[in-house]
Every structure is written in structure tokens, then in C-alpha cells.
N, C-alpha and C positions, 0 to 999 in steps of 0.2 A: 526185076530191078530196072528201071527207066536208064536212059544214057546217056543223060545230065542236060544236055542239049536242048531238050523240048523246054526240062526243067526250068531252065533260066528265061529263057526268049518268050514262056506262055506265062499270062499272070496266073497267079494262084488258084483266082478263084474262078478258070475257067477250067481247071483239071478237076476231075475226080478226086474222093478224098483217100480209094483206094491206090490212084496216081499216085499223090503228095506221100504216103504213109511207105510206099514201099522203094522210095530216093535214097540212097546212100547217106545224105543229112539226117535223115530220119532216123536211119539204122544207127548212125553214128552217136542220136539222143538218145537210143535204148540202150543201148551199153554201158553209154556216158554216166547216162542216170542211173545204171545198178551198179555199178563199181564207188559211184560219190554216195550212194545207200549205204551203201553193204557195212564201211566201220561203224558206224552211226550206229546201226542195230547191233553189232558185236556188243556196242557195249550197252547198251541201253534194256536189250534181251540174253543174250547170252552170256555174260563175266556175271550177271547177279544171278543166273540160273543155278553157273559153276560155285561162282562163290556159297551159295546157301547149300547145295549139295553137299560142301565141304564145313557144312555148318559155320560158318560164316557167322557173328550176328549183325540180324539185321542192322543197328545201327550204322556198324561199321559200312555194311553195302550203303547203304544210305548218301556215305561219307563218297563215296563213288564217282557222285552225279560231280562234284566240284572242280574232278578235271576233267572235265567236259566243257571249263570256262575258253578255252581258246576256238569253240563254237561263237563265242558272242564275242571276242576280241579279235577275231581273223582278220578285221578294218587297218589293224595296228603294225603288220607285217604286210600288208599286201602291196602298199606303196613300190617294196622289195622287189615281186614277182612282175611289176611293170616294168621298172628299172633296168632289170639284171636279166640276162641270157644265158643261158647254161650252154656250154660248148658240142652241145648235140641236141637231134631232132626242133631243134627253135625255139619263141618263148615263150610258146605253150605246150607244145608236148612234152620239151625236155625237163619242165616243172612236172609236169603229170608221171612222166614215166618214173621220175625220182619218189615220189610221192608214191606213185602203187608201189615198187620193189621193199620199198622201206614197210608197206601197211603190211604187205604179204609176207613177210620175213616176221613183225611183232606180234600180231596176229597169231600166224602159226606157234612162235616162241612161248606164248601165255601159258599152253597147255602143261609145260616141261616145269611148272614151277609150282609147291604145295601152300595154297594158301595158309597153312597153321603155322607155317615156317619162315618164308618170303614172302610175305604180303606185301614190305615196302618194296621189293622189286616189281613184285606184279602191280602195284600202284603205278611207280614210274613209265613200266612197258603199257600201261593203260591211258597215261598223259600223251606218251611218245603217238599211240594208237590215234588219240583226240586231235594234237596237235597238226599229225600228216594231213588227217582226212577231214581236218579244217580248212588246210593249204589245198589240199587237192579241190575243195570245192572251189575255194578262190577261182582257183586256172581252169577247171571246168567250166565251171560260171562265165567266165570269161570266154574259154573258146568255144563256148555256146551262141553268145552273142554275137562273135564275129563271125559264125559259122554260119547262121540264120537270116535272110533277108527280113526287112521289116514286117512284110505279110505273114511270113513262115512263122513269127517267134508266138501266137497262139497255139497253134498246133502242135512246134517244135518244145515248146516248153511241158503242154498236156501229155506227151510222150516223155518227155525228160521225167515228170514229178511219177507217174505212174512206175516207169522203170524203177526209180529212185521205189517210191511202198513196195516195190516186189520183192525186192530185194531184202526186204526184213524177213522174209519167208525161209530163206535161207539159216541164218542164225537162229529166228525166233521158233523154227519148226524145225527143218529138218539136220540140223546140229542137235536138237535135245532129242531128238529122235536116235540118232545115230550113239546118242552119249549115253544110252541104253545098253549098249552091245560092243559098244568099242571104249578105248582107253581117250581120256581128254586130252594126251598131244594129239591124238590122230583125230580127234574132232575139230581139234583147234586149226591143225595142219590144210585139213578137207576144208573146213570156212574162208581162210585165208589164204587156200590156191583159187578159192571164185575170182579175185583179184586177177586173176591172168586173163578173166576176160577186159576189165579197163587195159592190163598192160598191151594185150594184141593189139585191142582196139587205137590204142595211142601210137603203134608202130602203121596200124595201116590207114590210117587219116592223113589229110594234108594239113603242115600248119597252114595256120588264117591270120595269124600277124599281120603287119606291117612295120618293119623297123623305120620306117621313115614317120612311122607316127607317133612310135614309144616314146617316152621319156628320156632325153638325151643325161639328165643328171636326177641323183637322189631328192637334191631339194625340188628340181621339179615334182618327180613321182610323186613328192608328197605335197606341195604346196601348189601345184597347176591345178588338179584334180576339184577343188573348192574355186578357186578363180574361177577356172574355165563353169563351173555349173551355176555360178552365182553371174555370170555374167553373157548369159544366154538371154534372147528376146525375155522383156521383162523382168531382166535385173536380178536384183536380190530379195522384192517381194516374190516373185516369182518362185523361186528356188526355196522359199519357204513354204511356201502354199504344197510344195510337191512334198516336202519333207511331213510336213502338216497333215498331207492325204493320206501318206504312205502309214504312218501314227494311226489315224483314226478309222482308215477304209475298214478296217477287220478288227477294230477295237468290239466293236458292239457282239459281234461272233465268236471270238477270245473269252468275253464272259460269260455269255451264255453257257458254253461248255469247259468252262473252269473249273466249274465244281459238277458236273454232269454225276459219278456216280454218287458223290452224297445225295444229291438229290434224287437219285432212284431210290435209295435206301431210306431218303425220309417219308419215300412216296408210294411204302412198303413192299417195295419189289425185291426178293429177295436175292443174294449173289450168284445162285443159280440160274435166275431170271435175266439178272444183269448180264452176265457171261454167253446165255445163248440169244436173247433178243435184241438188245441194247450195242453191244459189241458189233455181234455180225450185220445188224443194222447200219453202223457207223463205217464199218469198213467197206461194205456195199457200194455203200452210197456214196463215199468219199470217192473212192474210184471212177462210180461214175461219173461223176461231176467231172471229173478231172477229163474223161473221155468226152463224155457230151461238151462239156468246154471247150476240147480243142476243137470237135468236129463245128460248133457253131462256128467258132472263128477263123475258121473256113472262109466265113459268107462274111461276116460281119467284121467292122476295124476294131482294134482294142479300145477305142474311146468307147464305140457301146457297147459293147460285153462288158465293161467296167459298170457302164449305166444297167445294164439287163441285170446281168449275177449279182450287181448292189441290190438291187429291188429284192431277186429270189434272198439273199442273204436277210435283210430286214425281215421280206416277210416269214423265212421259214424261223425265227424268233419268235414270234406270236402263236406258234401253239405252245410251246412249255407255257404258255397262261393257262391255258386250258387243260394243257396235263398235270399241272399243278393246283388245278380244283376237280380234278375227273375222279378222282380213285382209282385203285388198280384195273387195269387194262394193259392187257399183254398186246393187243392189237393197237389202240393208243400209243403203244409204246413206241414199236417199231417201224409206225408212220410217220409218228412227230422225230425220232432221231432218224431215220430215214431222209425226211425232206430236211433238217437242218444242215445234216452231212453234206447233203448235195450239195446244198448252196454255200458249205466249205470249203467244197471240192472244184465247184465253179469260179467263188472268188480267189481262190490261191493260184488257180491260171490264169485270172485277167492280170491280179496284182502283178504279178511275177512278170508275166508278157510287157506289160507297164513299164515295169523294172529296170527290165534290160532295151525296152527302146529308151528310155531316160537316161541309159548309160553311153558317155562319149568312146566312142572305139578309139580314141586315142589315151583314155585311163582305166579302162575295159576292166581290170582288176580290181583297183583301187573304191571304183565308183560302188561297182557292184559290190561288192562287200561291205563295204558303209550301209547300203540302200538292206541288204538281207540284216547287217546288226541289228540297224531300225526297230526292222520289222519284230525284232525278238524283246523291244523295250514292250509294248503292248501287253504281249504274251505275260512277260511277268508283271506288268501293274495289274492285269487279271489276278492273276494266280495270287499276288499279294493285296487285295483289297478286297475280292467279291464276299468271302467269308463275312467279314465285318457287316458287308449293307445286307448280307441275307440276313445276319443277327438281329439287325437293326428294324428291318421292313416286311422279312417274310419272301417266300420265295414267288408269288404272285406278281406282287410290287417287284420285286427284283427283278423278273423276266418285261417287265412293261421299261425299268430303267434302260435293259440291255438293249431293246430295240429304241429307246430314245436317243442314246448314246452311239449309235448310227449311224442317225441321221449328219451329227456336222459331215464326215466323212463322202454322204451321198449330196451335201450341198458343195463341199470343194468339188467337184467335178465339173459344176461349172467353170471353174477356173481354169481346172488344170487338163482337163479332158472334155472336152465341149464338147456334143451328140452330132453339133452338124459339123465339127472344123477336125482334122486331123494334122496334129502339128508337127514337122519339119522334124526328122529322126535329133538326133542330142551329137552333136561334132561331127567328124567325116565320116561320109557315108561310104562303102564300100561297095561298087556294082562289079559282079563277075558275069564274065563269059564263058561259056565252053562246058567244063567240068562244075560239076554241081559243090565243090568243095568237102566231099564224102567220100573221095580218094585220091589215090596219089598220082593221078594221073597228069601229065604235063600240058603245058601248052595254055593252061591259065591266063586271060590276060585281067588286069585288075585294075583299073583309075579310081583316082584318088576326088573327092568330089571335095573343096575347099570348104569349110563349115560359114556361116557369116561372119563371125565373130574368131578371127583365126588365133589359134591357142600358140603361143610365145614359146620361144624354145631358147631354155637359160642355159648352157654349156656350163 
């Protein structure tokens, strides 16, 4: 482990990337990222595992997915976690710590309850579950951003998303493993003491606040947040065009694999095929995208990794033409969802690194969680229209739309991320000294660097 010193004083991209990867920031993304995973797959793999073992029907698991709505509403409380201070560890760990205690306690509690019996309480303890490890992402989210310098958030984020997929492994594998041989509190119990790793983790970190930057009142928290991003060089066209990229950069990639297994299945592969090529394919490849992304950006600024991994994303769209006129081929198969993945896995660190340099460290919560809702309208206009244009066109034509519908996305880039200019981080910038911000080491110093456009402080 490096000792923070060189960390700060060398620029990024003159250290190694086994340097950069083994910094206490770094270490502090891998944890961060499987502890803001981990409820996310409790519920999404493991409560409909439990639930159908306990014959459950399916409808009703179905019914499931609905309180998982405070995933796309987190925008709507987060104003709150800028605001408010919790009377220990600061204003982001003493949200995080609050947030693991409560997942790790409901979590374990699911197991103690018989769905033929209590379903509406395991509903509720599965809202409670949704609702925490909505908030926790918020404040993660957040002390990601302010934990990461500008150069670091490719990397630090390619580390963060990767921790975050691993951590399904846990629920989605070795919980139904274990639910083989052991009783469901104690499987539930063993899933939801993982959390003690985010709880360590948030006790031996430093915060990365600044009270001097928070939100002095509510109606701030909630009304500066829009000011302040609408009123950044280039105004209010500006602040649309990013909202506009944000919408469309992964619109064209969203549809393509929207409906990914019907289309195996029209394209006679059967679900045994689907399950060992298609799948382990996808998950491959997503991974590495997400690894070879950070490592590129490394070398390169987020503006062109946004340009690079758009092109790979476009192009790896244009073979489902071709496997959509190929016939079965199991070798086809696992090239074409291979190189899609990647350039999933590519564009979801450029996006994301994007993300959070467009977020002002003075609504760091607030911003970022609006900016990730965004990201999830896309997802579902896929998921609710592509059916219709395959009905309508066929799934050839439909794979030619998906890469058409891309392109606007790779033309805002001119705007909002230009290949020669890289623009001036989003509010005050924080530079540190000393300690790398990946422990609690003292002696920090921190200036405050004035943004141009200085954000109003209403009492």
C-alpha cells in the first residue's frame, strides 16, 4: 500500500496502474462497491429464490420487483442526506453507517419469517431492505466523488462497478448454496453479516465533506442543486444537452439487449445454450469492460473514453444483424454477446466517471442521484417499447434501428464533452495534501478552490 504522499504530489498518469490500484482510495472503492451491491442482489436473486422454494407463486414474486421503486425515486430524499448531519462520524459516513446497521439487521431478520404466513411483513422488511440500500447508494455515491480526484474517477469508479457485480456472487451463489444444508435464518443471517464489511469500511475511512460547502437550509438542498447546474458556463442550454447525453449515450445499448434472451430463443438456441454461452458470455465480458475501462483511463481523460467506448458501443450493435441472419451458431453466439458486453461494460465507466465529474461537491448527493435516476428512464423506455418495433419490423431492422438511435448520443459529445477540450470540474474543486483520503490519518490540509460562478448560501 503506497503512503498517500507520492499519491497526491505525482499525477496519475505517471504512476503505474499497479501503483494507482493498491492506494487506500482504491481499497476504499472495493468495499464501497460490494457493500452498495450486496442488497441490490439479496433482493433481485435471493428473496425470489427463497420465496419459490417456499412455493411462492410466481405472480406474486413478480409483484416483488415494485418495492424496488425507491431505486429510481432516491432523487426525492436525497436533497435530506446534503442537508442534515447525523451526530457521529460526519455527513457521510454517519449516513453510511446508519444505512449498513439497519440492511444487516433486515437482511438477516427475512429469514425468521414463513412466507405462506407473513408475506406482508416480509414485503415490508423487503421495502425497508430497497429503501436503505437506495439511501446508502446515495452517500456512497457521494463519498465517492468527493473521495476521488478528477483523474482518479475512471479508475475509481471501474473499481467501484466491478466490486458492486461481485457482490451478487454472494446472494446469487453462495447463499443458495448454503440454503442446501443449512436453515434460511442462517442463510439469511450469513448474507447480511457481509455488510460488516461496508460497516468497517465506513469506521476506518476519513470523511471527505466539507461543512463549509453543504447546504446551509432545506430549501437550499433542494432548490440550489438545479440553480447551481443550470447556471454553470453555458447556462441553461448547456445543462440540457448534458441531461440530453446522459438520456441517449446508452439508449441505443439498452435496446439492443432488452429483449437479448427472446431473441436467442427466436434464433433457435435453446435455454440450455442460452444459460451456458449467452450468459457466461455477458458476464465475461461486462467485467472486463469495466477493468479494461478503468485501465484505459488511466492514460486517457473522460472526454475520450466517452468518444472511444461510444464508437466500441455503436459498433458492437452491428453484429446482432448478422446473428440475426446467421442461423445457429454457438461460436456466433458468444463473440457477438461477448463484444456487445464489453462495450457495456466500457460505456457504464465512461458514463458514470462523466457522472460524477458533472456533480458539484457542494450538492454531491443530491446531483448524483438525479443524474443515476436519469440514467434508469432509458432502461425502461427499452424494456417498454422494443417488443412493439420487433413486432412491427423484425429483429434485423430492429438491430440496424438500435445502432441508429446512438448515434444522437455520440453527436452530443460534441457539445458536452469535446475530444480536444476538457472542461473545468462542476463547483468547488477540492485539492488535498498529505494523506491520500483512504484513511484516518491526520494532518490533512484541504483548500477550497472558489467555483466561477459562486453557489448562494440562503440561511
Amino acid at each position: 500500500m503506497t503512503d498517500g504522499t507520492r499519491e497526491d504530489t505525482e499525477p496519475t498518469a505517471a504512476r503505474s496502474w499497479m501503483e494507482i490500484l493498491l492506494t487506500r482510495k482504491m481499497l476504499a472503492c472495493v468495499f464501497l462497491g460490494f457493500t452498495s451491491g450486496l442488497p441490490l442482489y439479496v433482493l433481485v436473486s435471493l428473496v425470489p429464490a427463497w420465496l419459490r422454494s417456499e412455493e411462492v407463486d410466481l405472480g406474486t414474486i413478480g409483484l416483488f420487483a415494485l418495492v424496488q421503486l425507491p431505486y429510481t425515486w432516491k432523487f426525492v430524499w436525497s436533497p435530506l442526506m446534503d442537508r442534515y448531519k447525523l451526530p457521529f462520524l460526519g455527513r457521510r459516513r454517519g449516513w453510511a453507517l446508519l444505512m449498513q446497521v439497519v440492511l444487516l439487521i433486515a437482511i438477516g431478520a427475512l429469514g425468521h419469517f414463513d412466507p405462506t404466513t407473513s408475506l406482508q411483513t416480509i414485503v415490508a422488511l423487503v421495502f425497508v431492505v430497497a429503501l436503505f440500500s437506495a439511501s446508502q447508494d446515495i452517500v456512497i455515491d457521494a463519498y465517492r466523488r468527493e473521495l476521488l480526484a478528477d483523474d482518479e474517477l475512471g479508475t475509481g469508479t471501474s473499481i467501484f462497478v466491478n466490486a458492486y457485480r461481485i457482490s451478487g456472487l454472494v446472494p446469487g451463489s453462495l447463499a443458495l448454496i448454503l440454503a442446501e444444508f443449512q436453515p434460511w435464518p442462517l442463510v439469511f443471517w450469513i448474507t447480511g453479516g457481509f455488510m460488516l464489511i461496508g460497516i468497517v469500511t465506513t469506521l476506518c475511512i476519513r470523511e471527505m465533506s466539507d461543512d463549509a460547502l453543504a447546504p446551509h437550509s432545506l430549501r437550499e438542498a433542494v432548490v440550489e442543486p438545479f440553480i447551481e447546474f443550470f447556471s454553470r458556463d453555458g447556462g441553461v442550454n448547456a445543462g440540457f444537452a448534458i441531461l440530453a447525453f446522459l438520456f441517449l449515450y446508452k439508449l441505443g445499448d439498452n435496446m439492443a439487449t432488452a429483449l437479448a434472451t427472446p431473441f436467442y430463443l427466436d434464433m433457435g438456441y435453446s435455454l440450455a445454450e442460452i444459460g451456458t454461452v449467452a450468459k457466461v458470455a455477458g458476464l465475461w465480458a461486462s467485467i472486463a469492460g469495466g477493468v479494461l475501462g478503468g485501465i484505459i483511463m488511466l492514460k486517457v481523460s473522460i472526454n475520450r473514453a466517452l468518444w472511444l467506448f461510444g464508437f466500441v458501443q455503436l459498433g458492437t450493435i452491428l453484429p446482432f444483424v448478422w446473428l440475426s441472419q446467421a442461423g445457429h451458431s454457438l461460436t456466433g453466439l458468444f463473440v457477438v454477446v461477448s463484444g456487445e458486453y464489453l462495450g457495456v461494460g466500457l460505456g457504464a465507466i465512461a458514463l458514470t466517471a462523466f457522472m460524477a465529474r458533472e456533480t458539484s461537491r457542494a450538492f454531491t448527493a443530491t446531483q448524483f442521484a438525479l443524474f443515476t435516476s436519469l440514467l434508469a428512464v432509458p432502461r425502461t423506455f427499452a424494456n417498454a417499447s422494443t417488443g412493439f418495433i420487433v413486432n412491427a419490423v423484425g429483429w434485423t431492422q430492429f438491430f440496424l434501428i438500435c445502432a441508429m438511435v446512438a448515434i444522437p448520443g455520440m453527436l452530443l459529445l460534441f457539445k458536452v464533452a469535446p475530444w480536444s477540450e476538457k472542461p473545468a470540474p462542476a463547483g468547488p474543486k477540492l485539492q488535498s495534501s498529505g494523506d491520500d483520503g483512504g484513511g484516518a490519518a491526520a494532518g490533512n490540509v484541504t483548500e477550497i478552490e472558489q467555483p466561477a460562478a459562486p453557489v448562494t448560501k440562503n440561511v
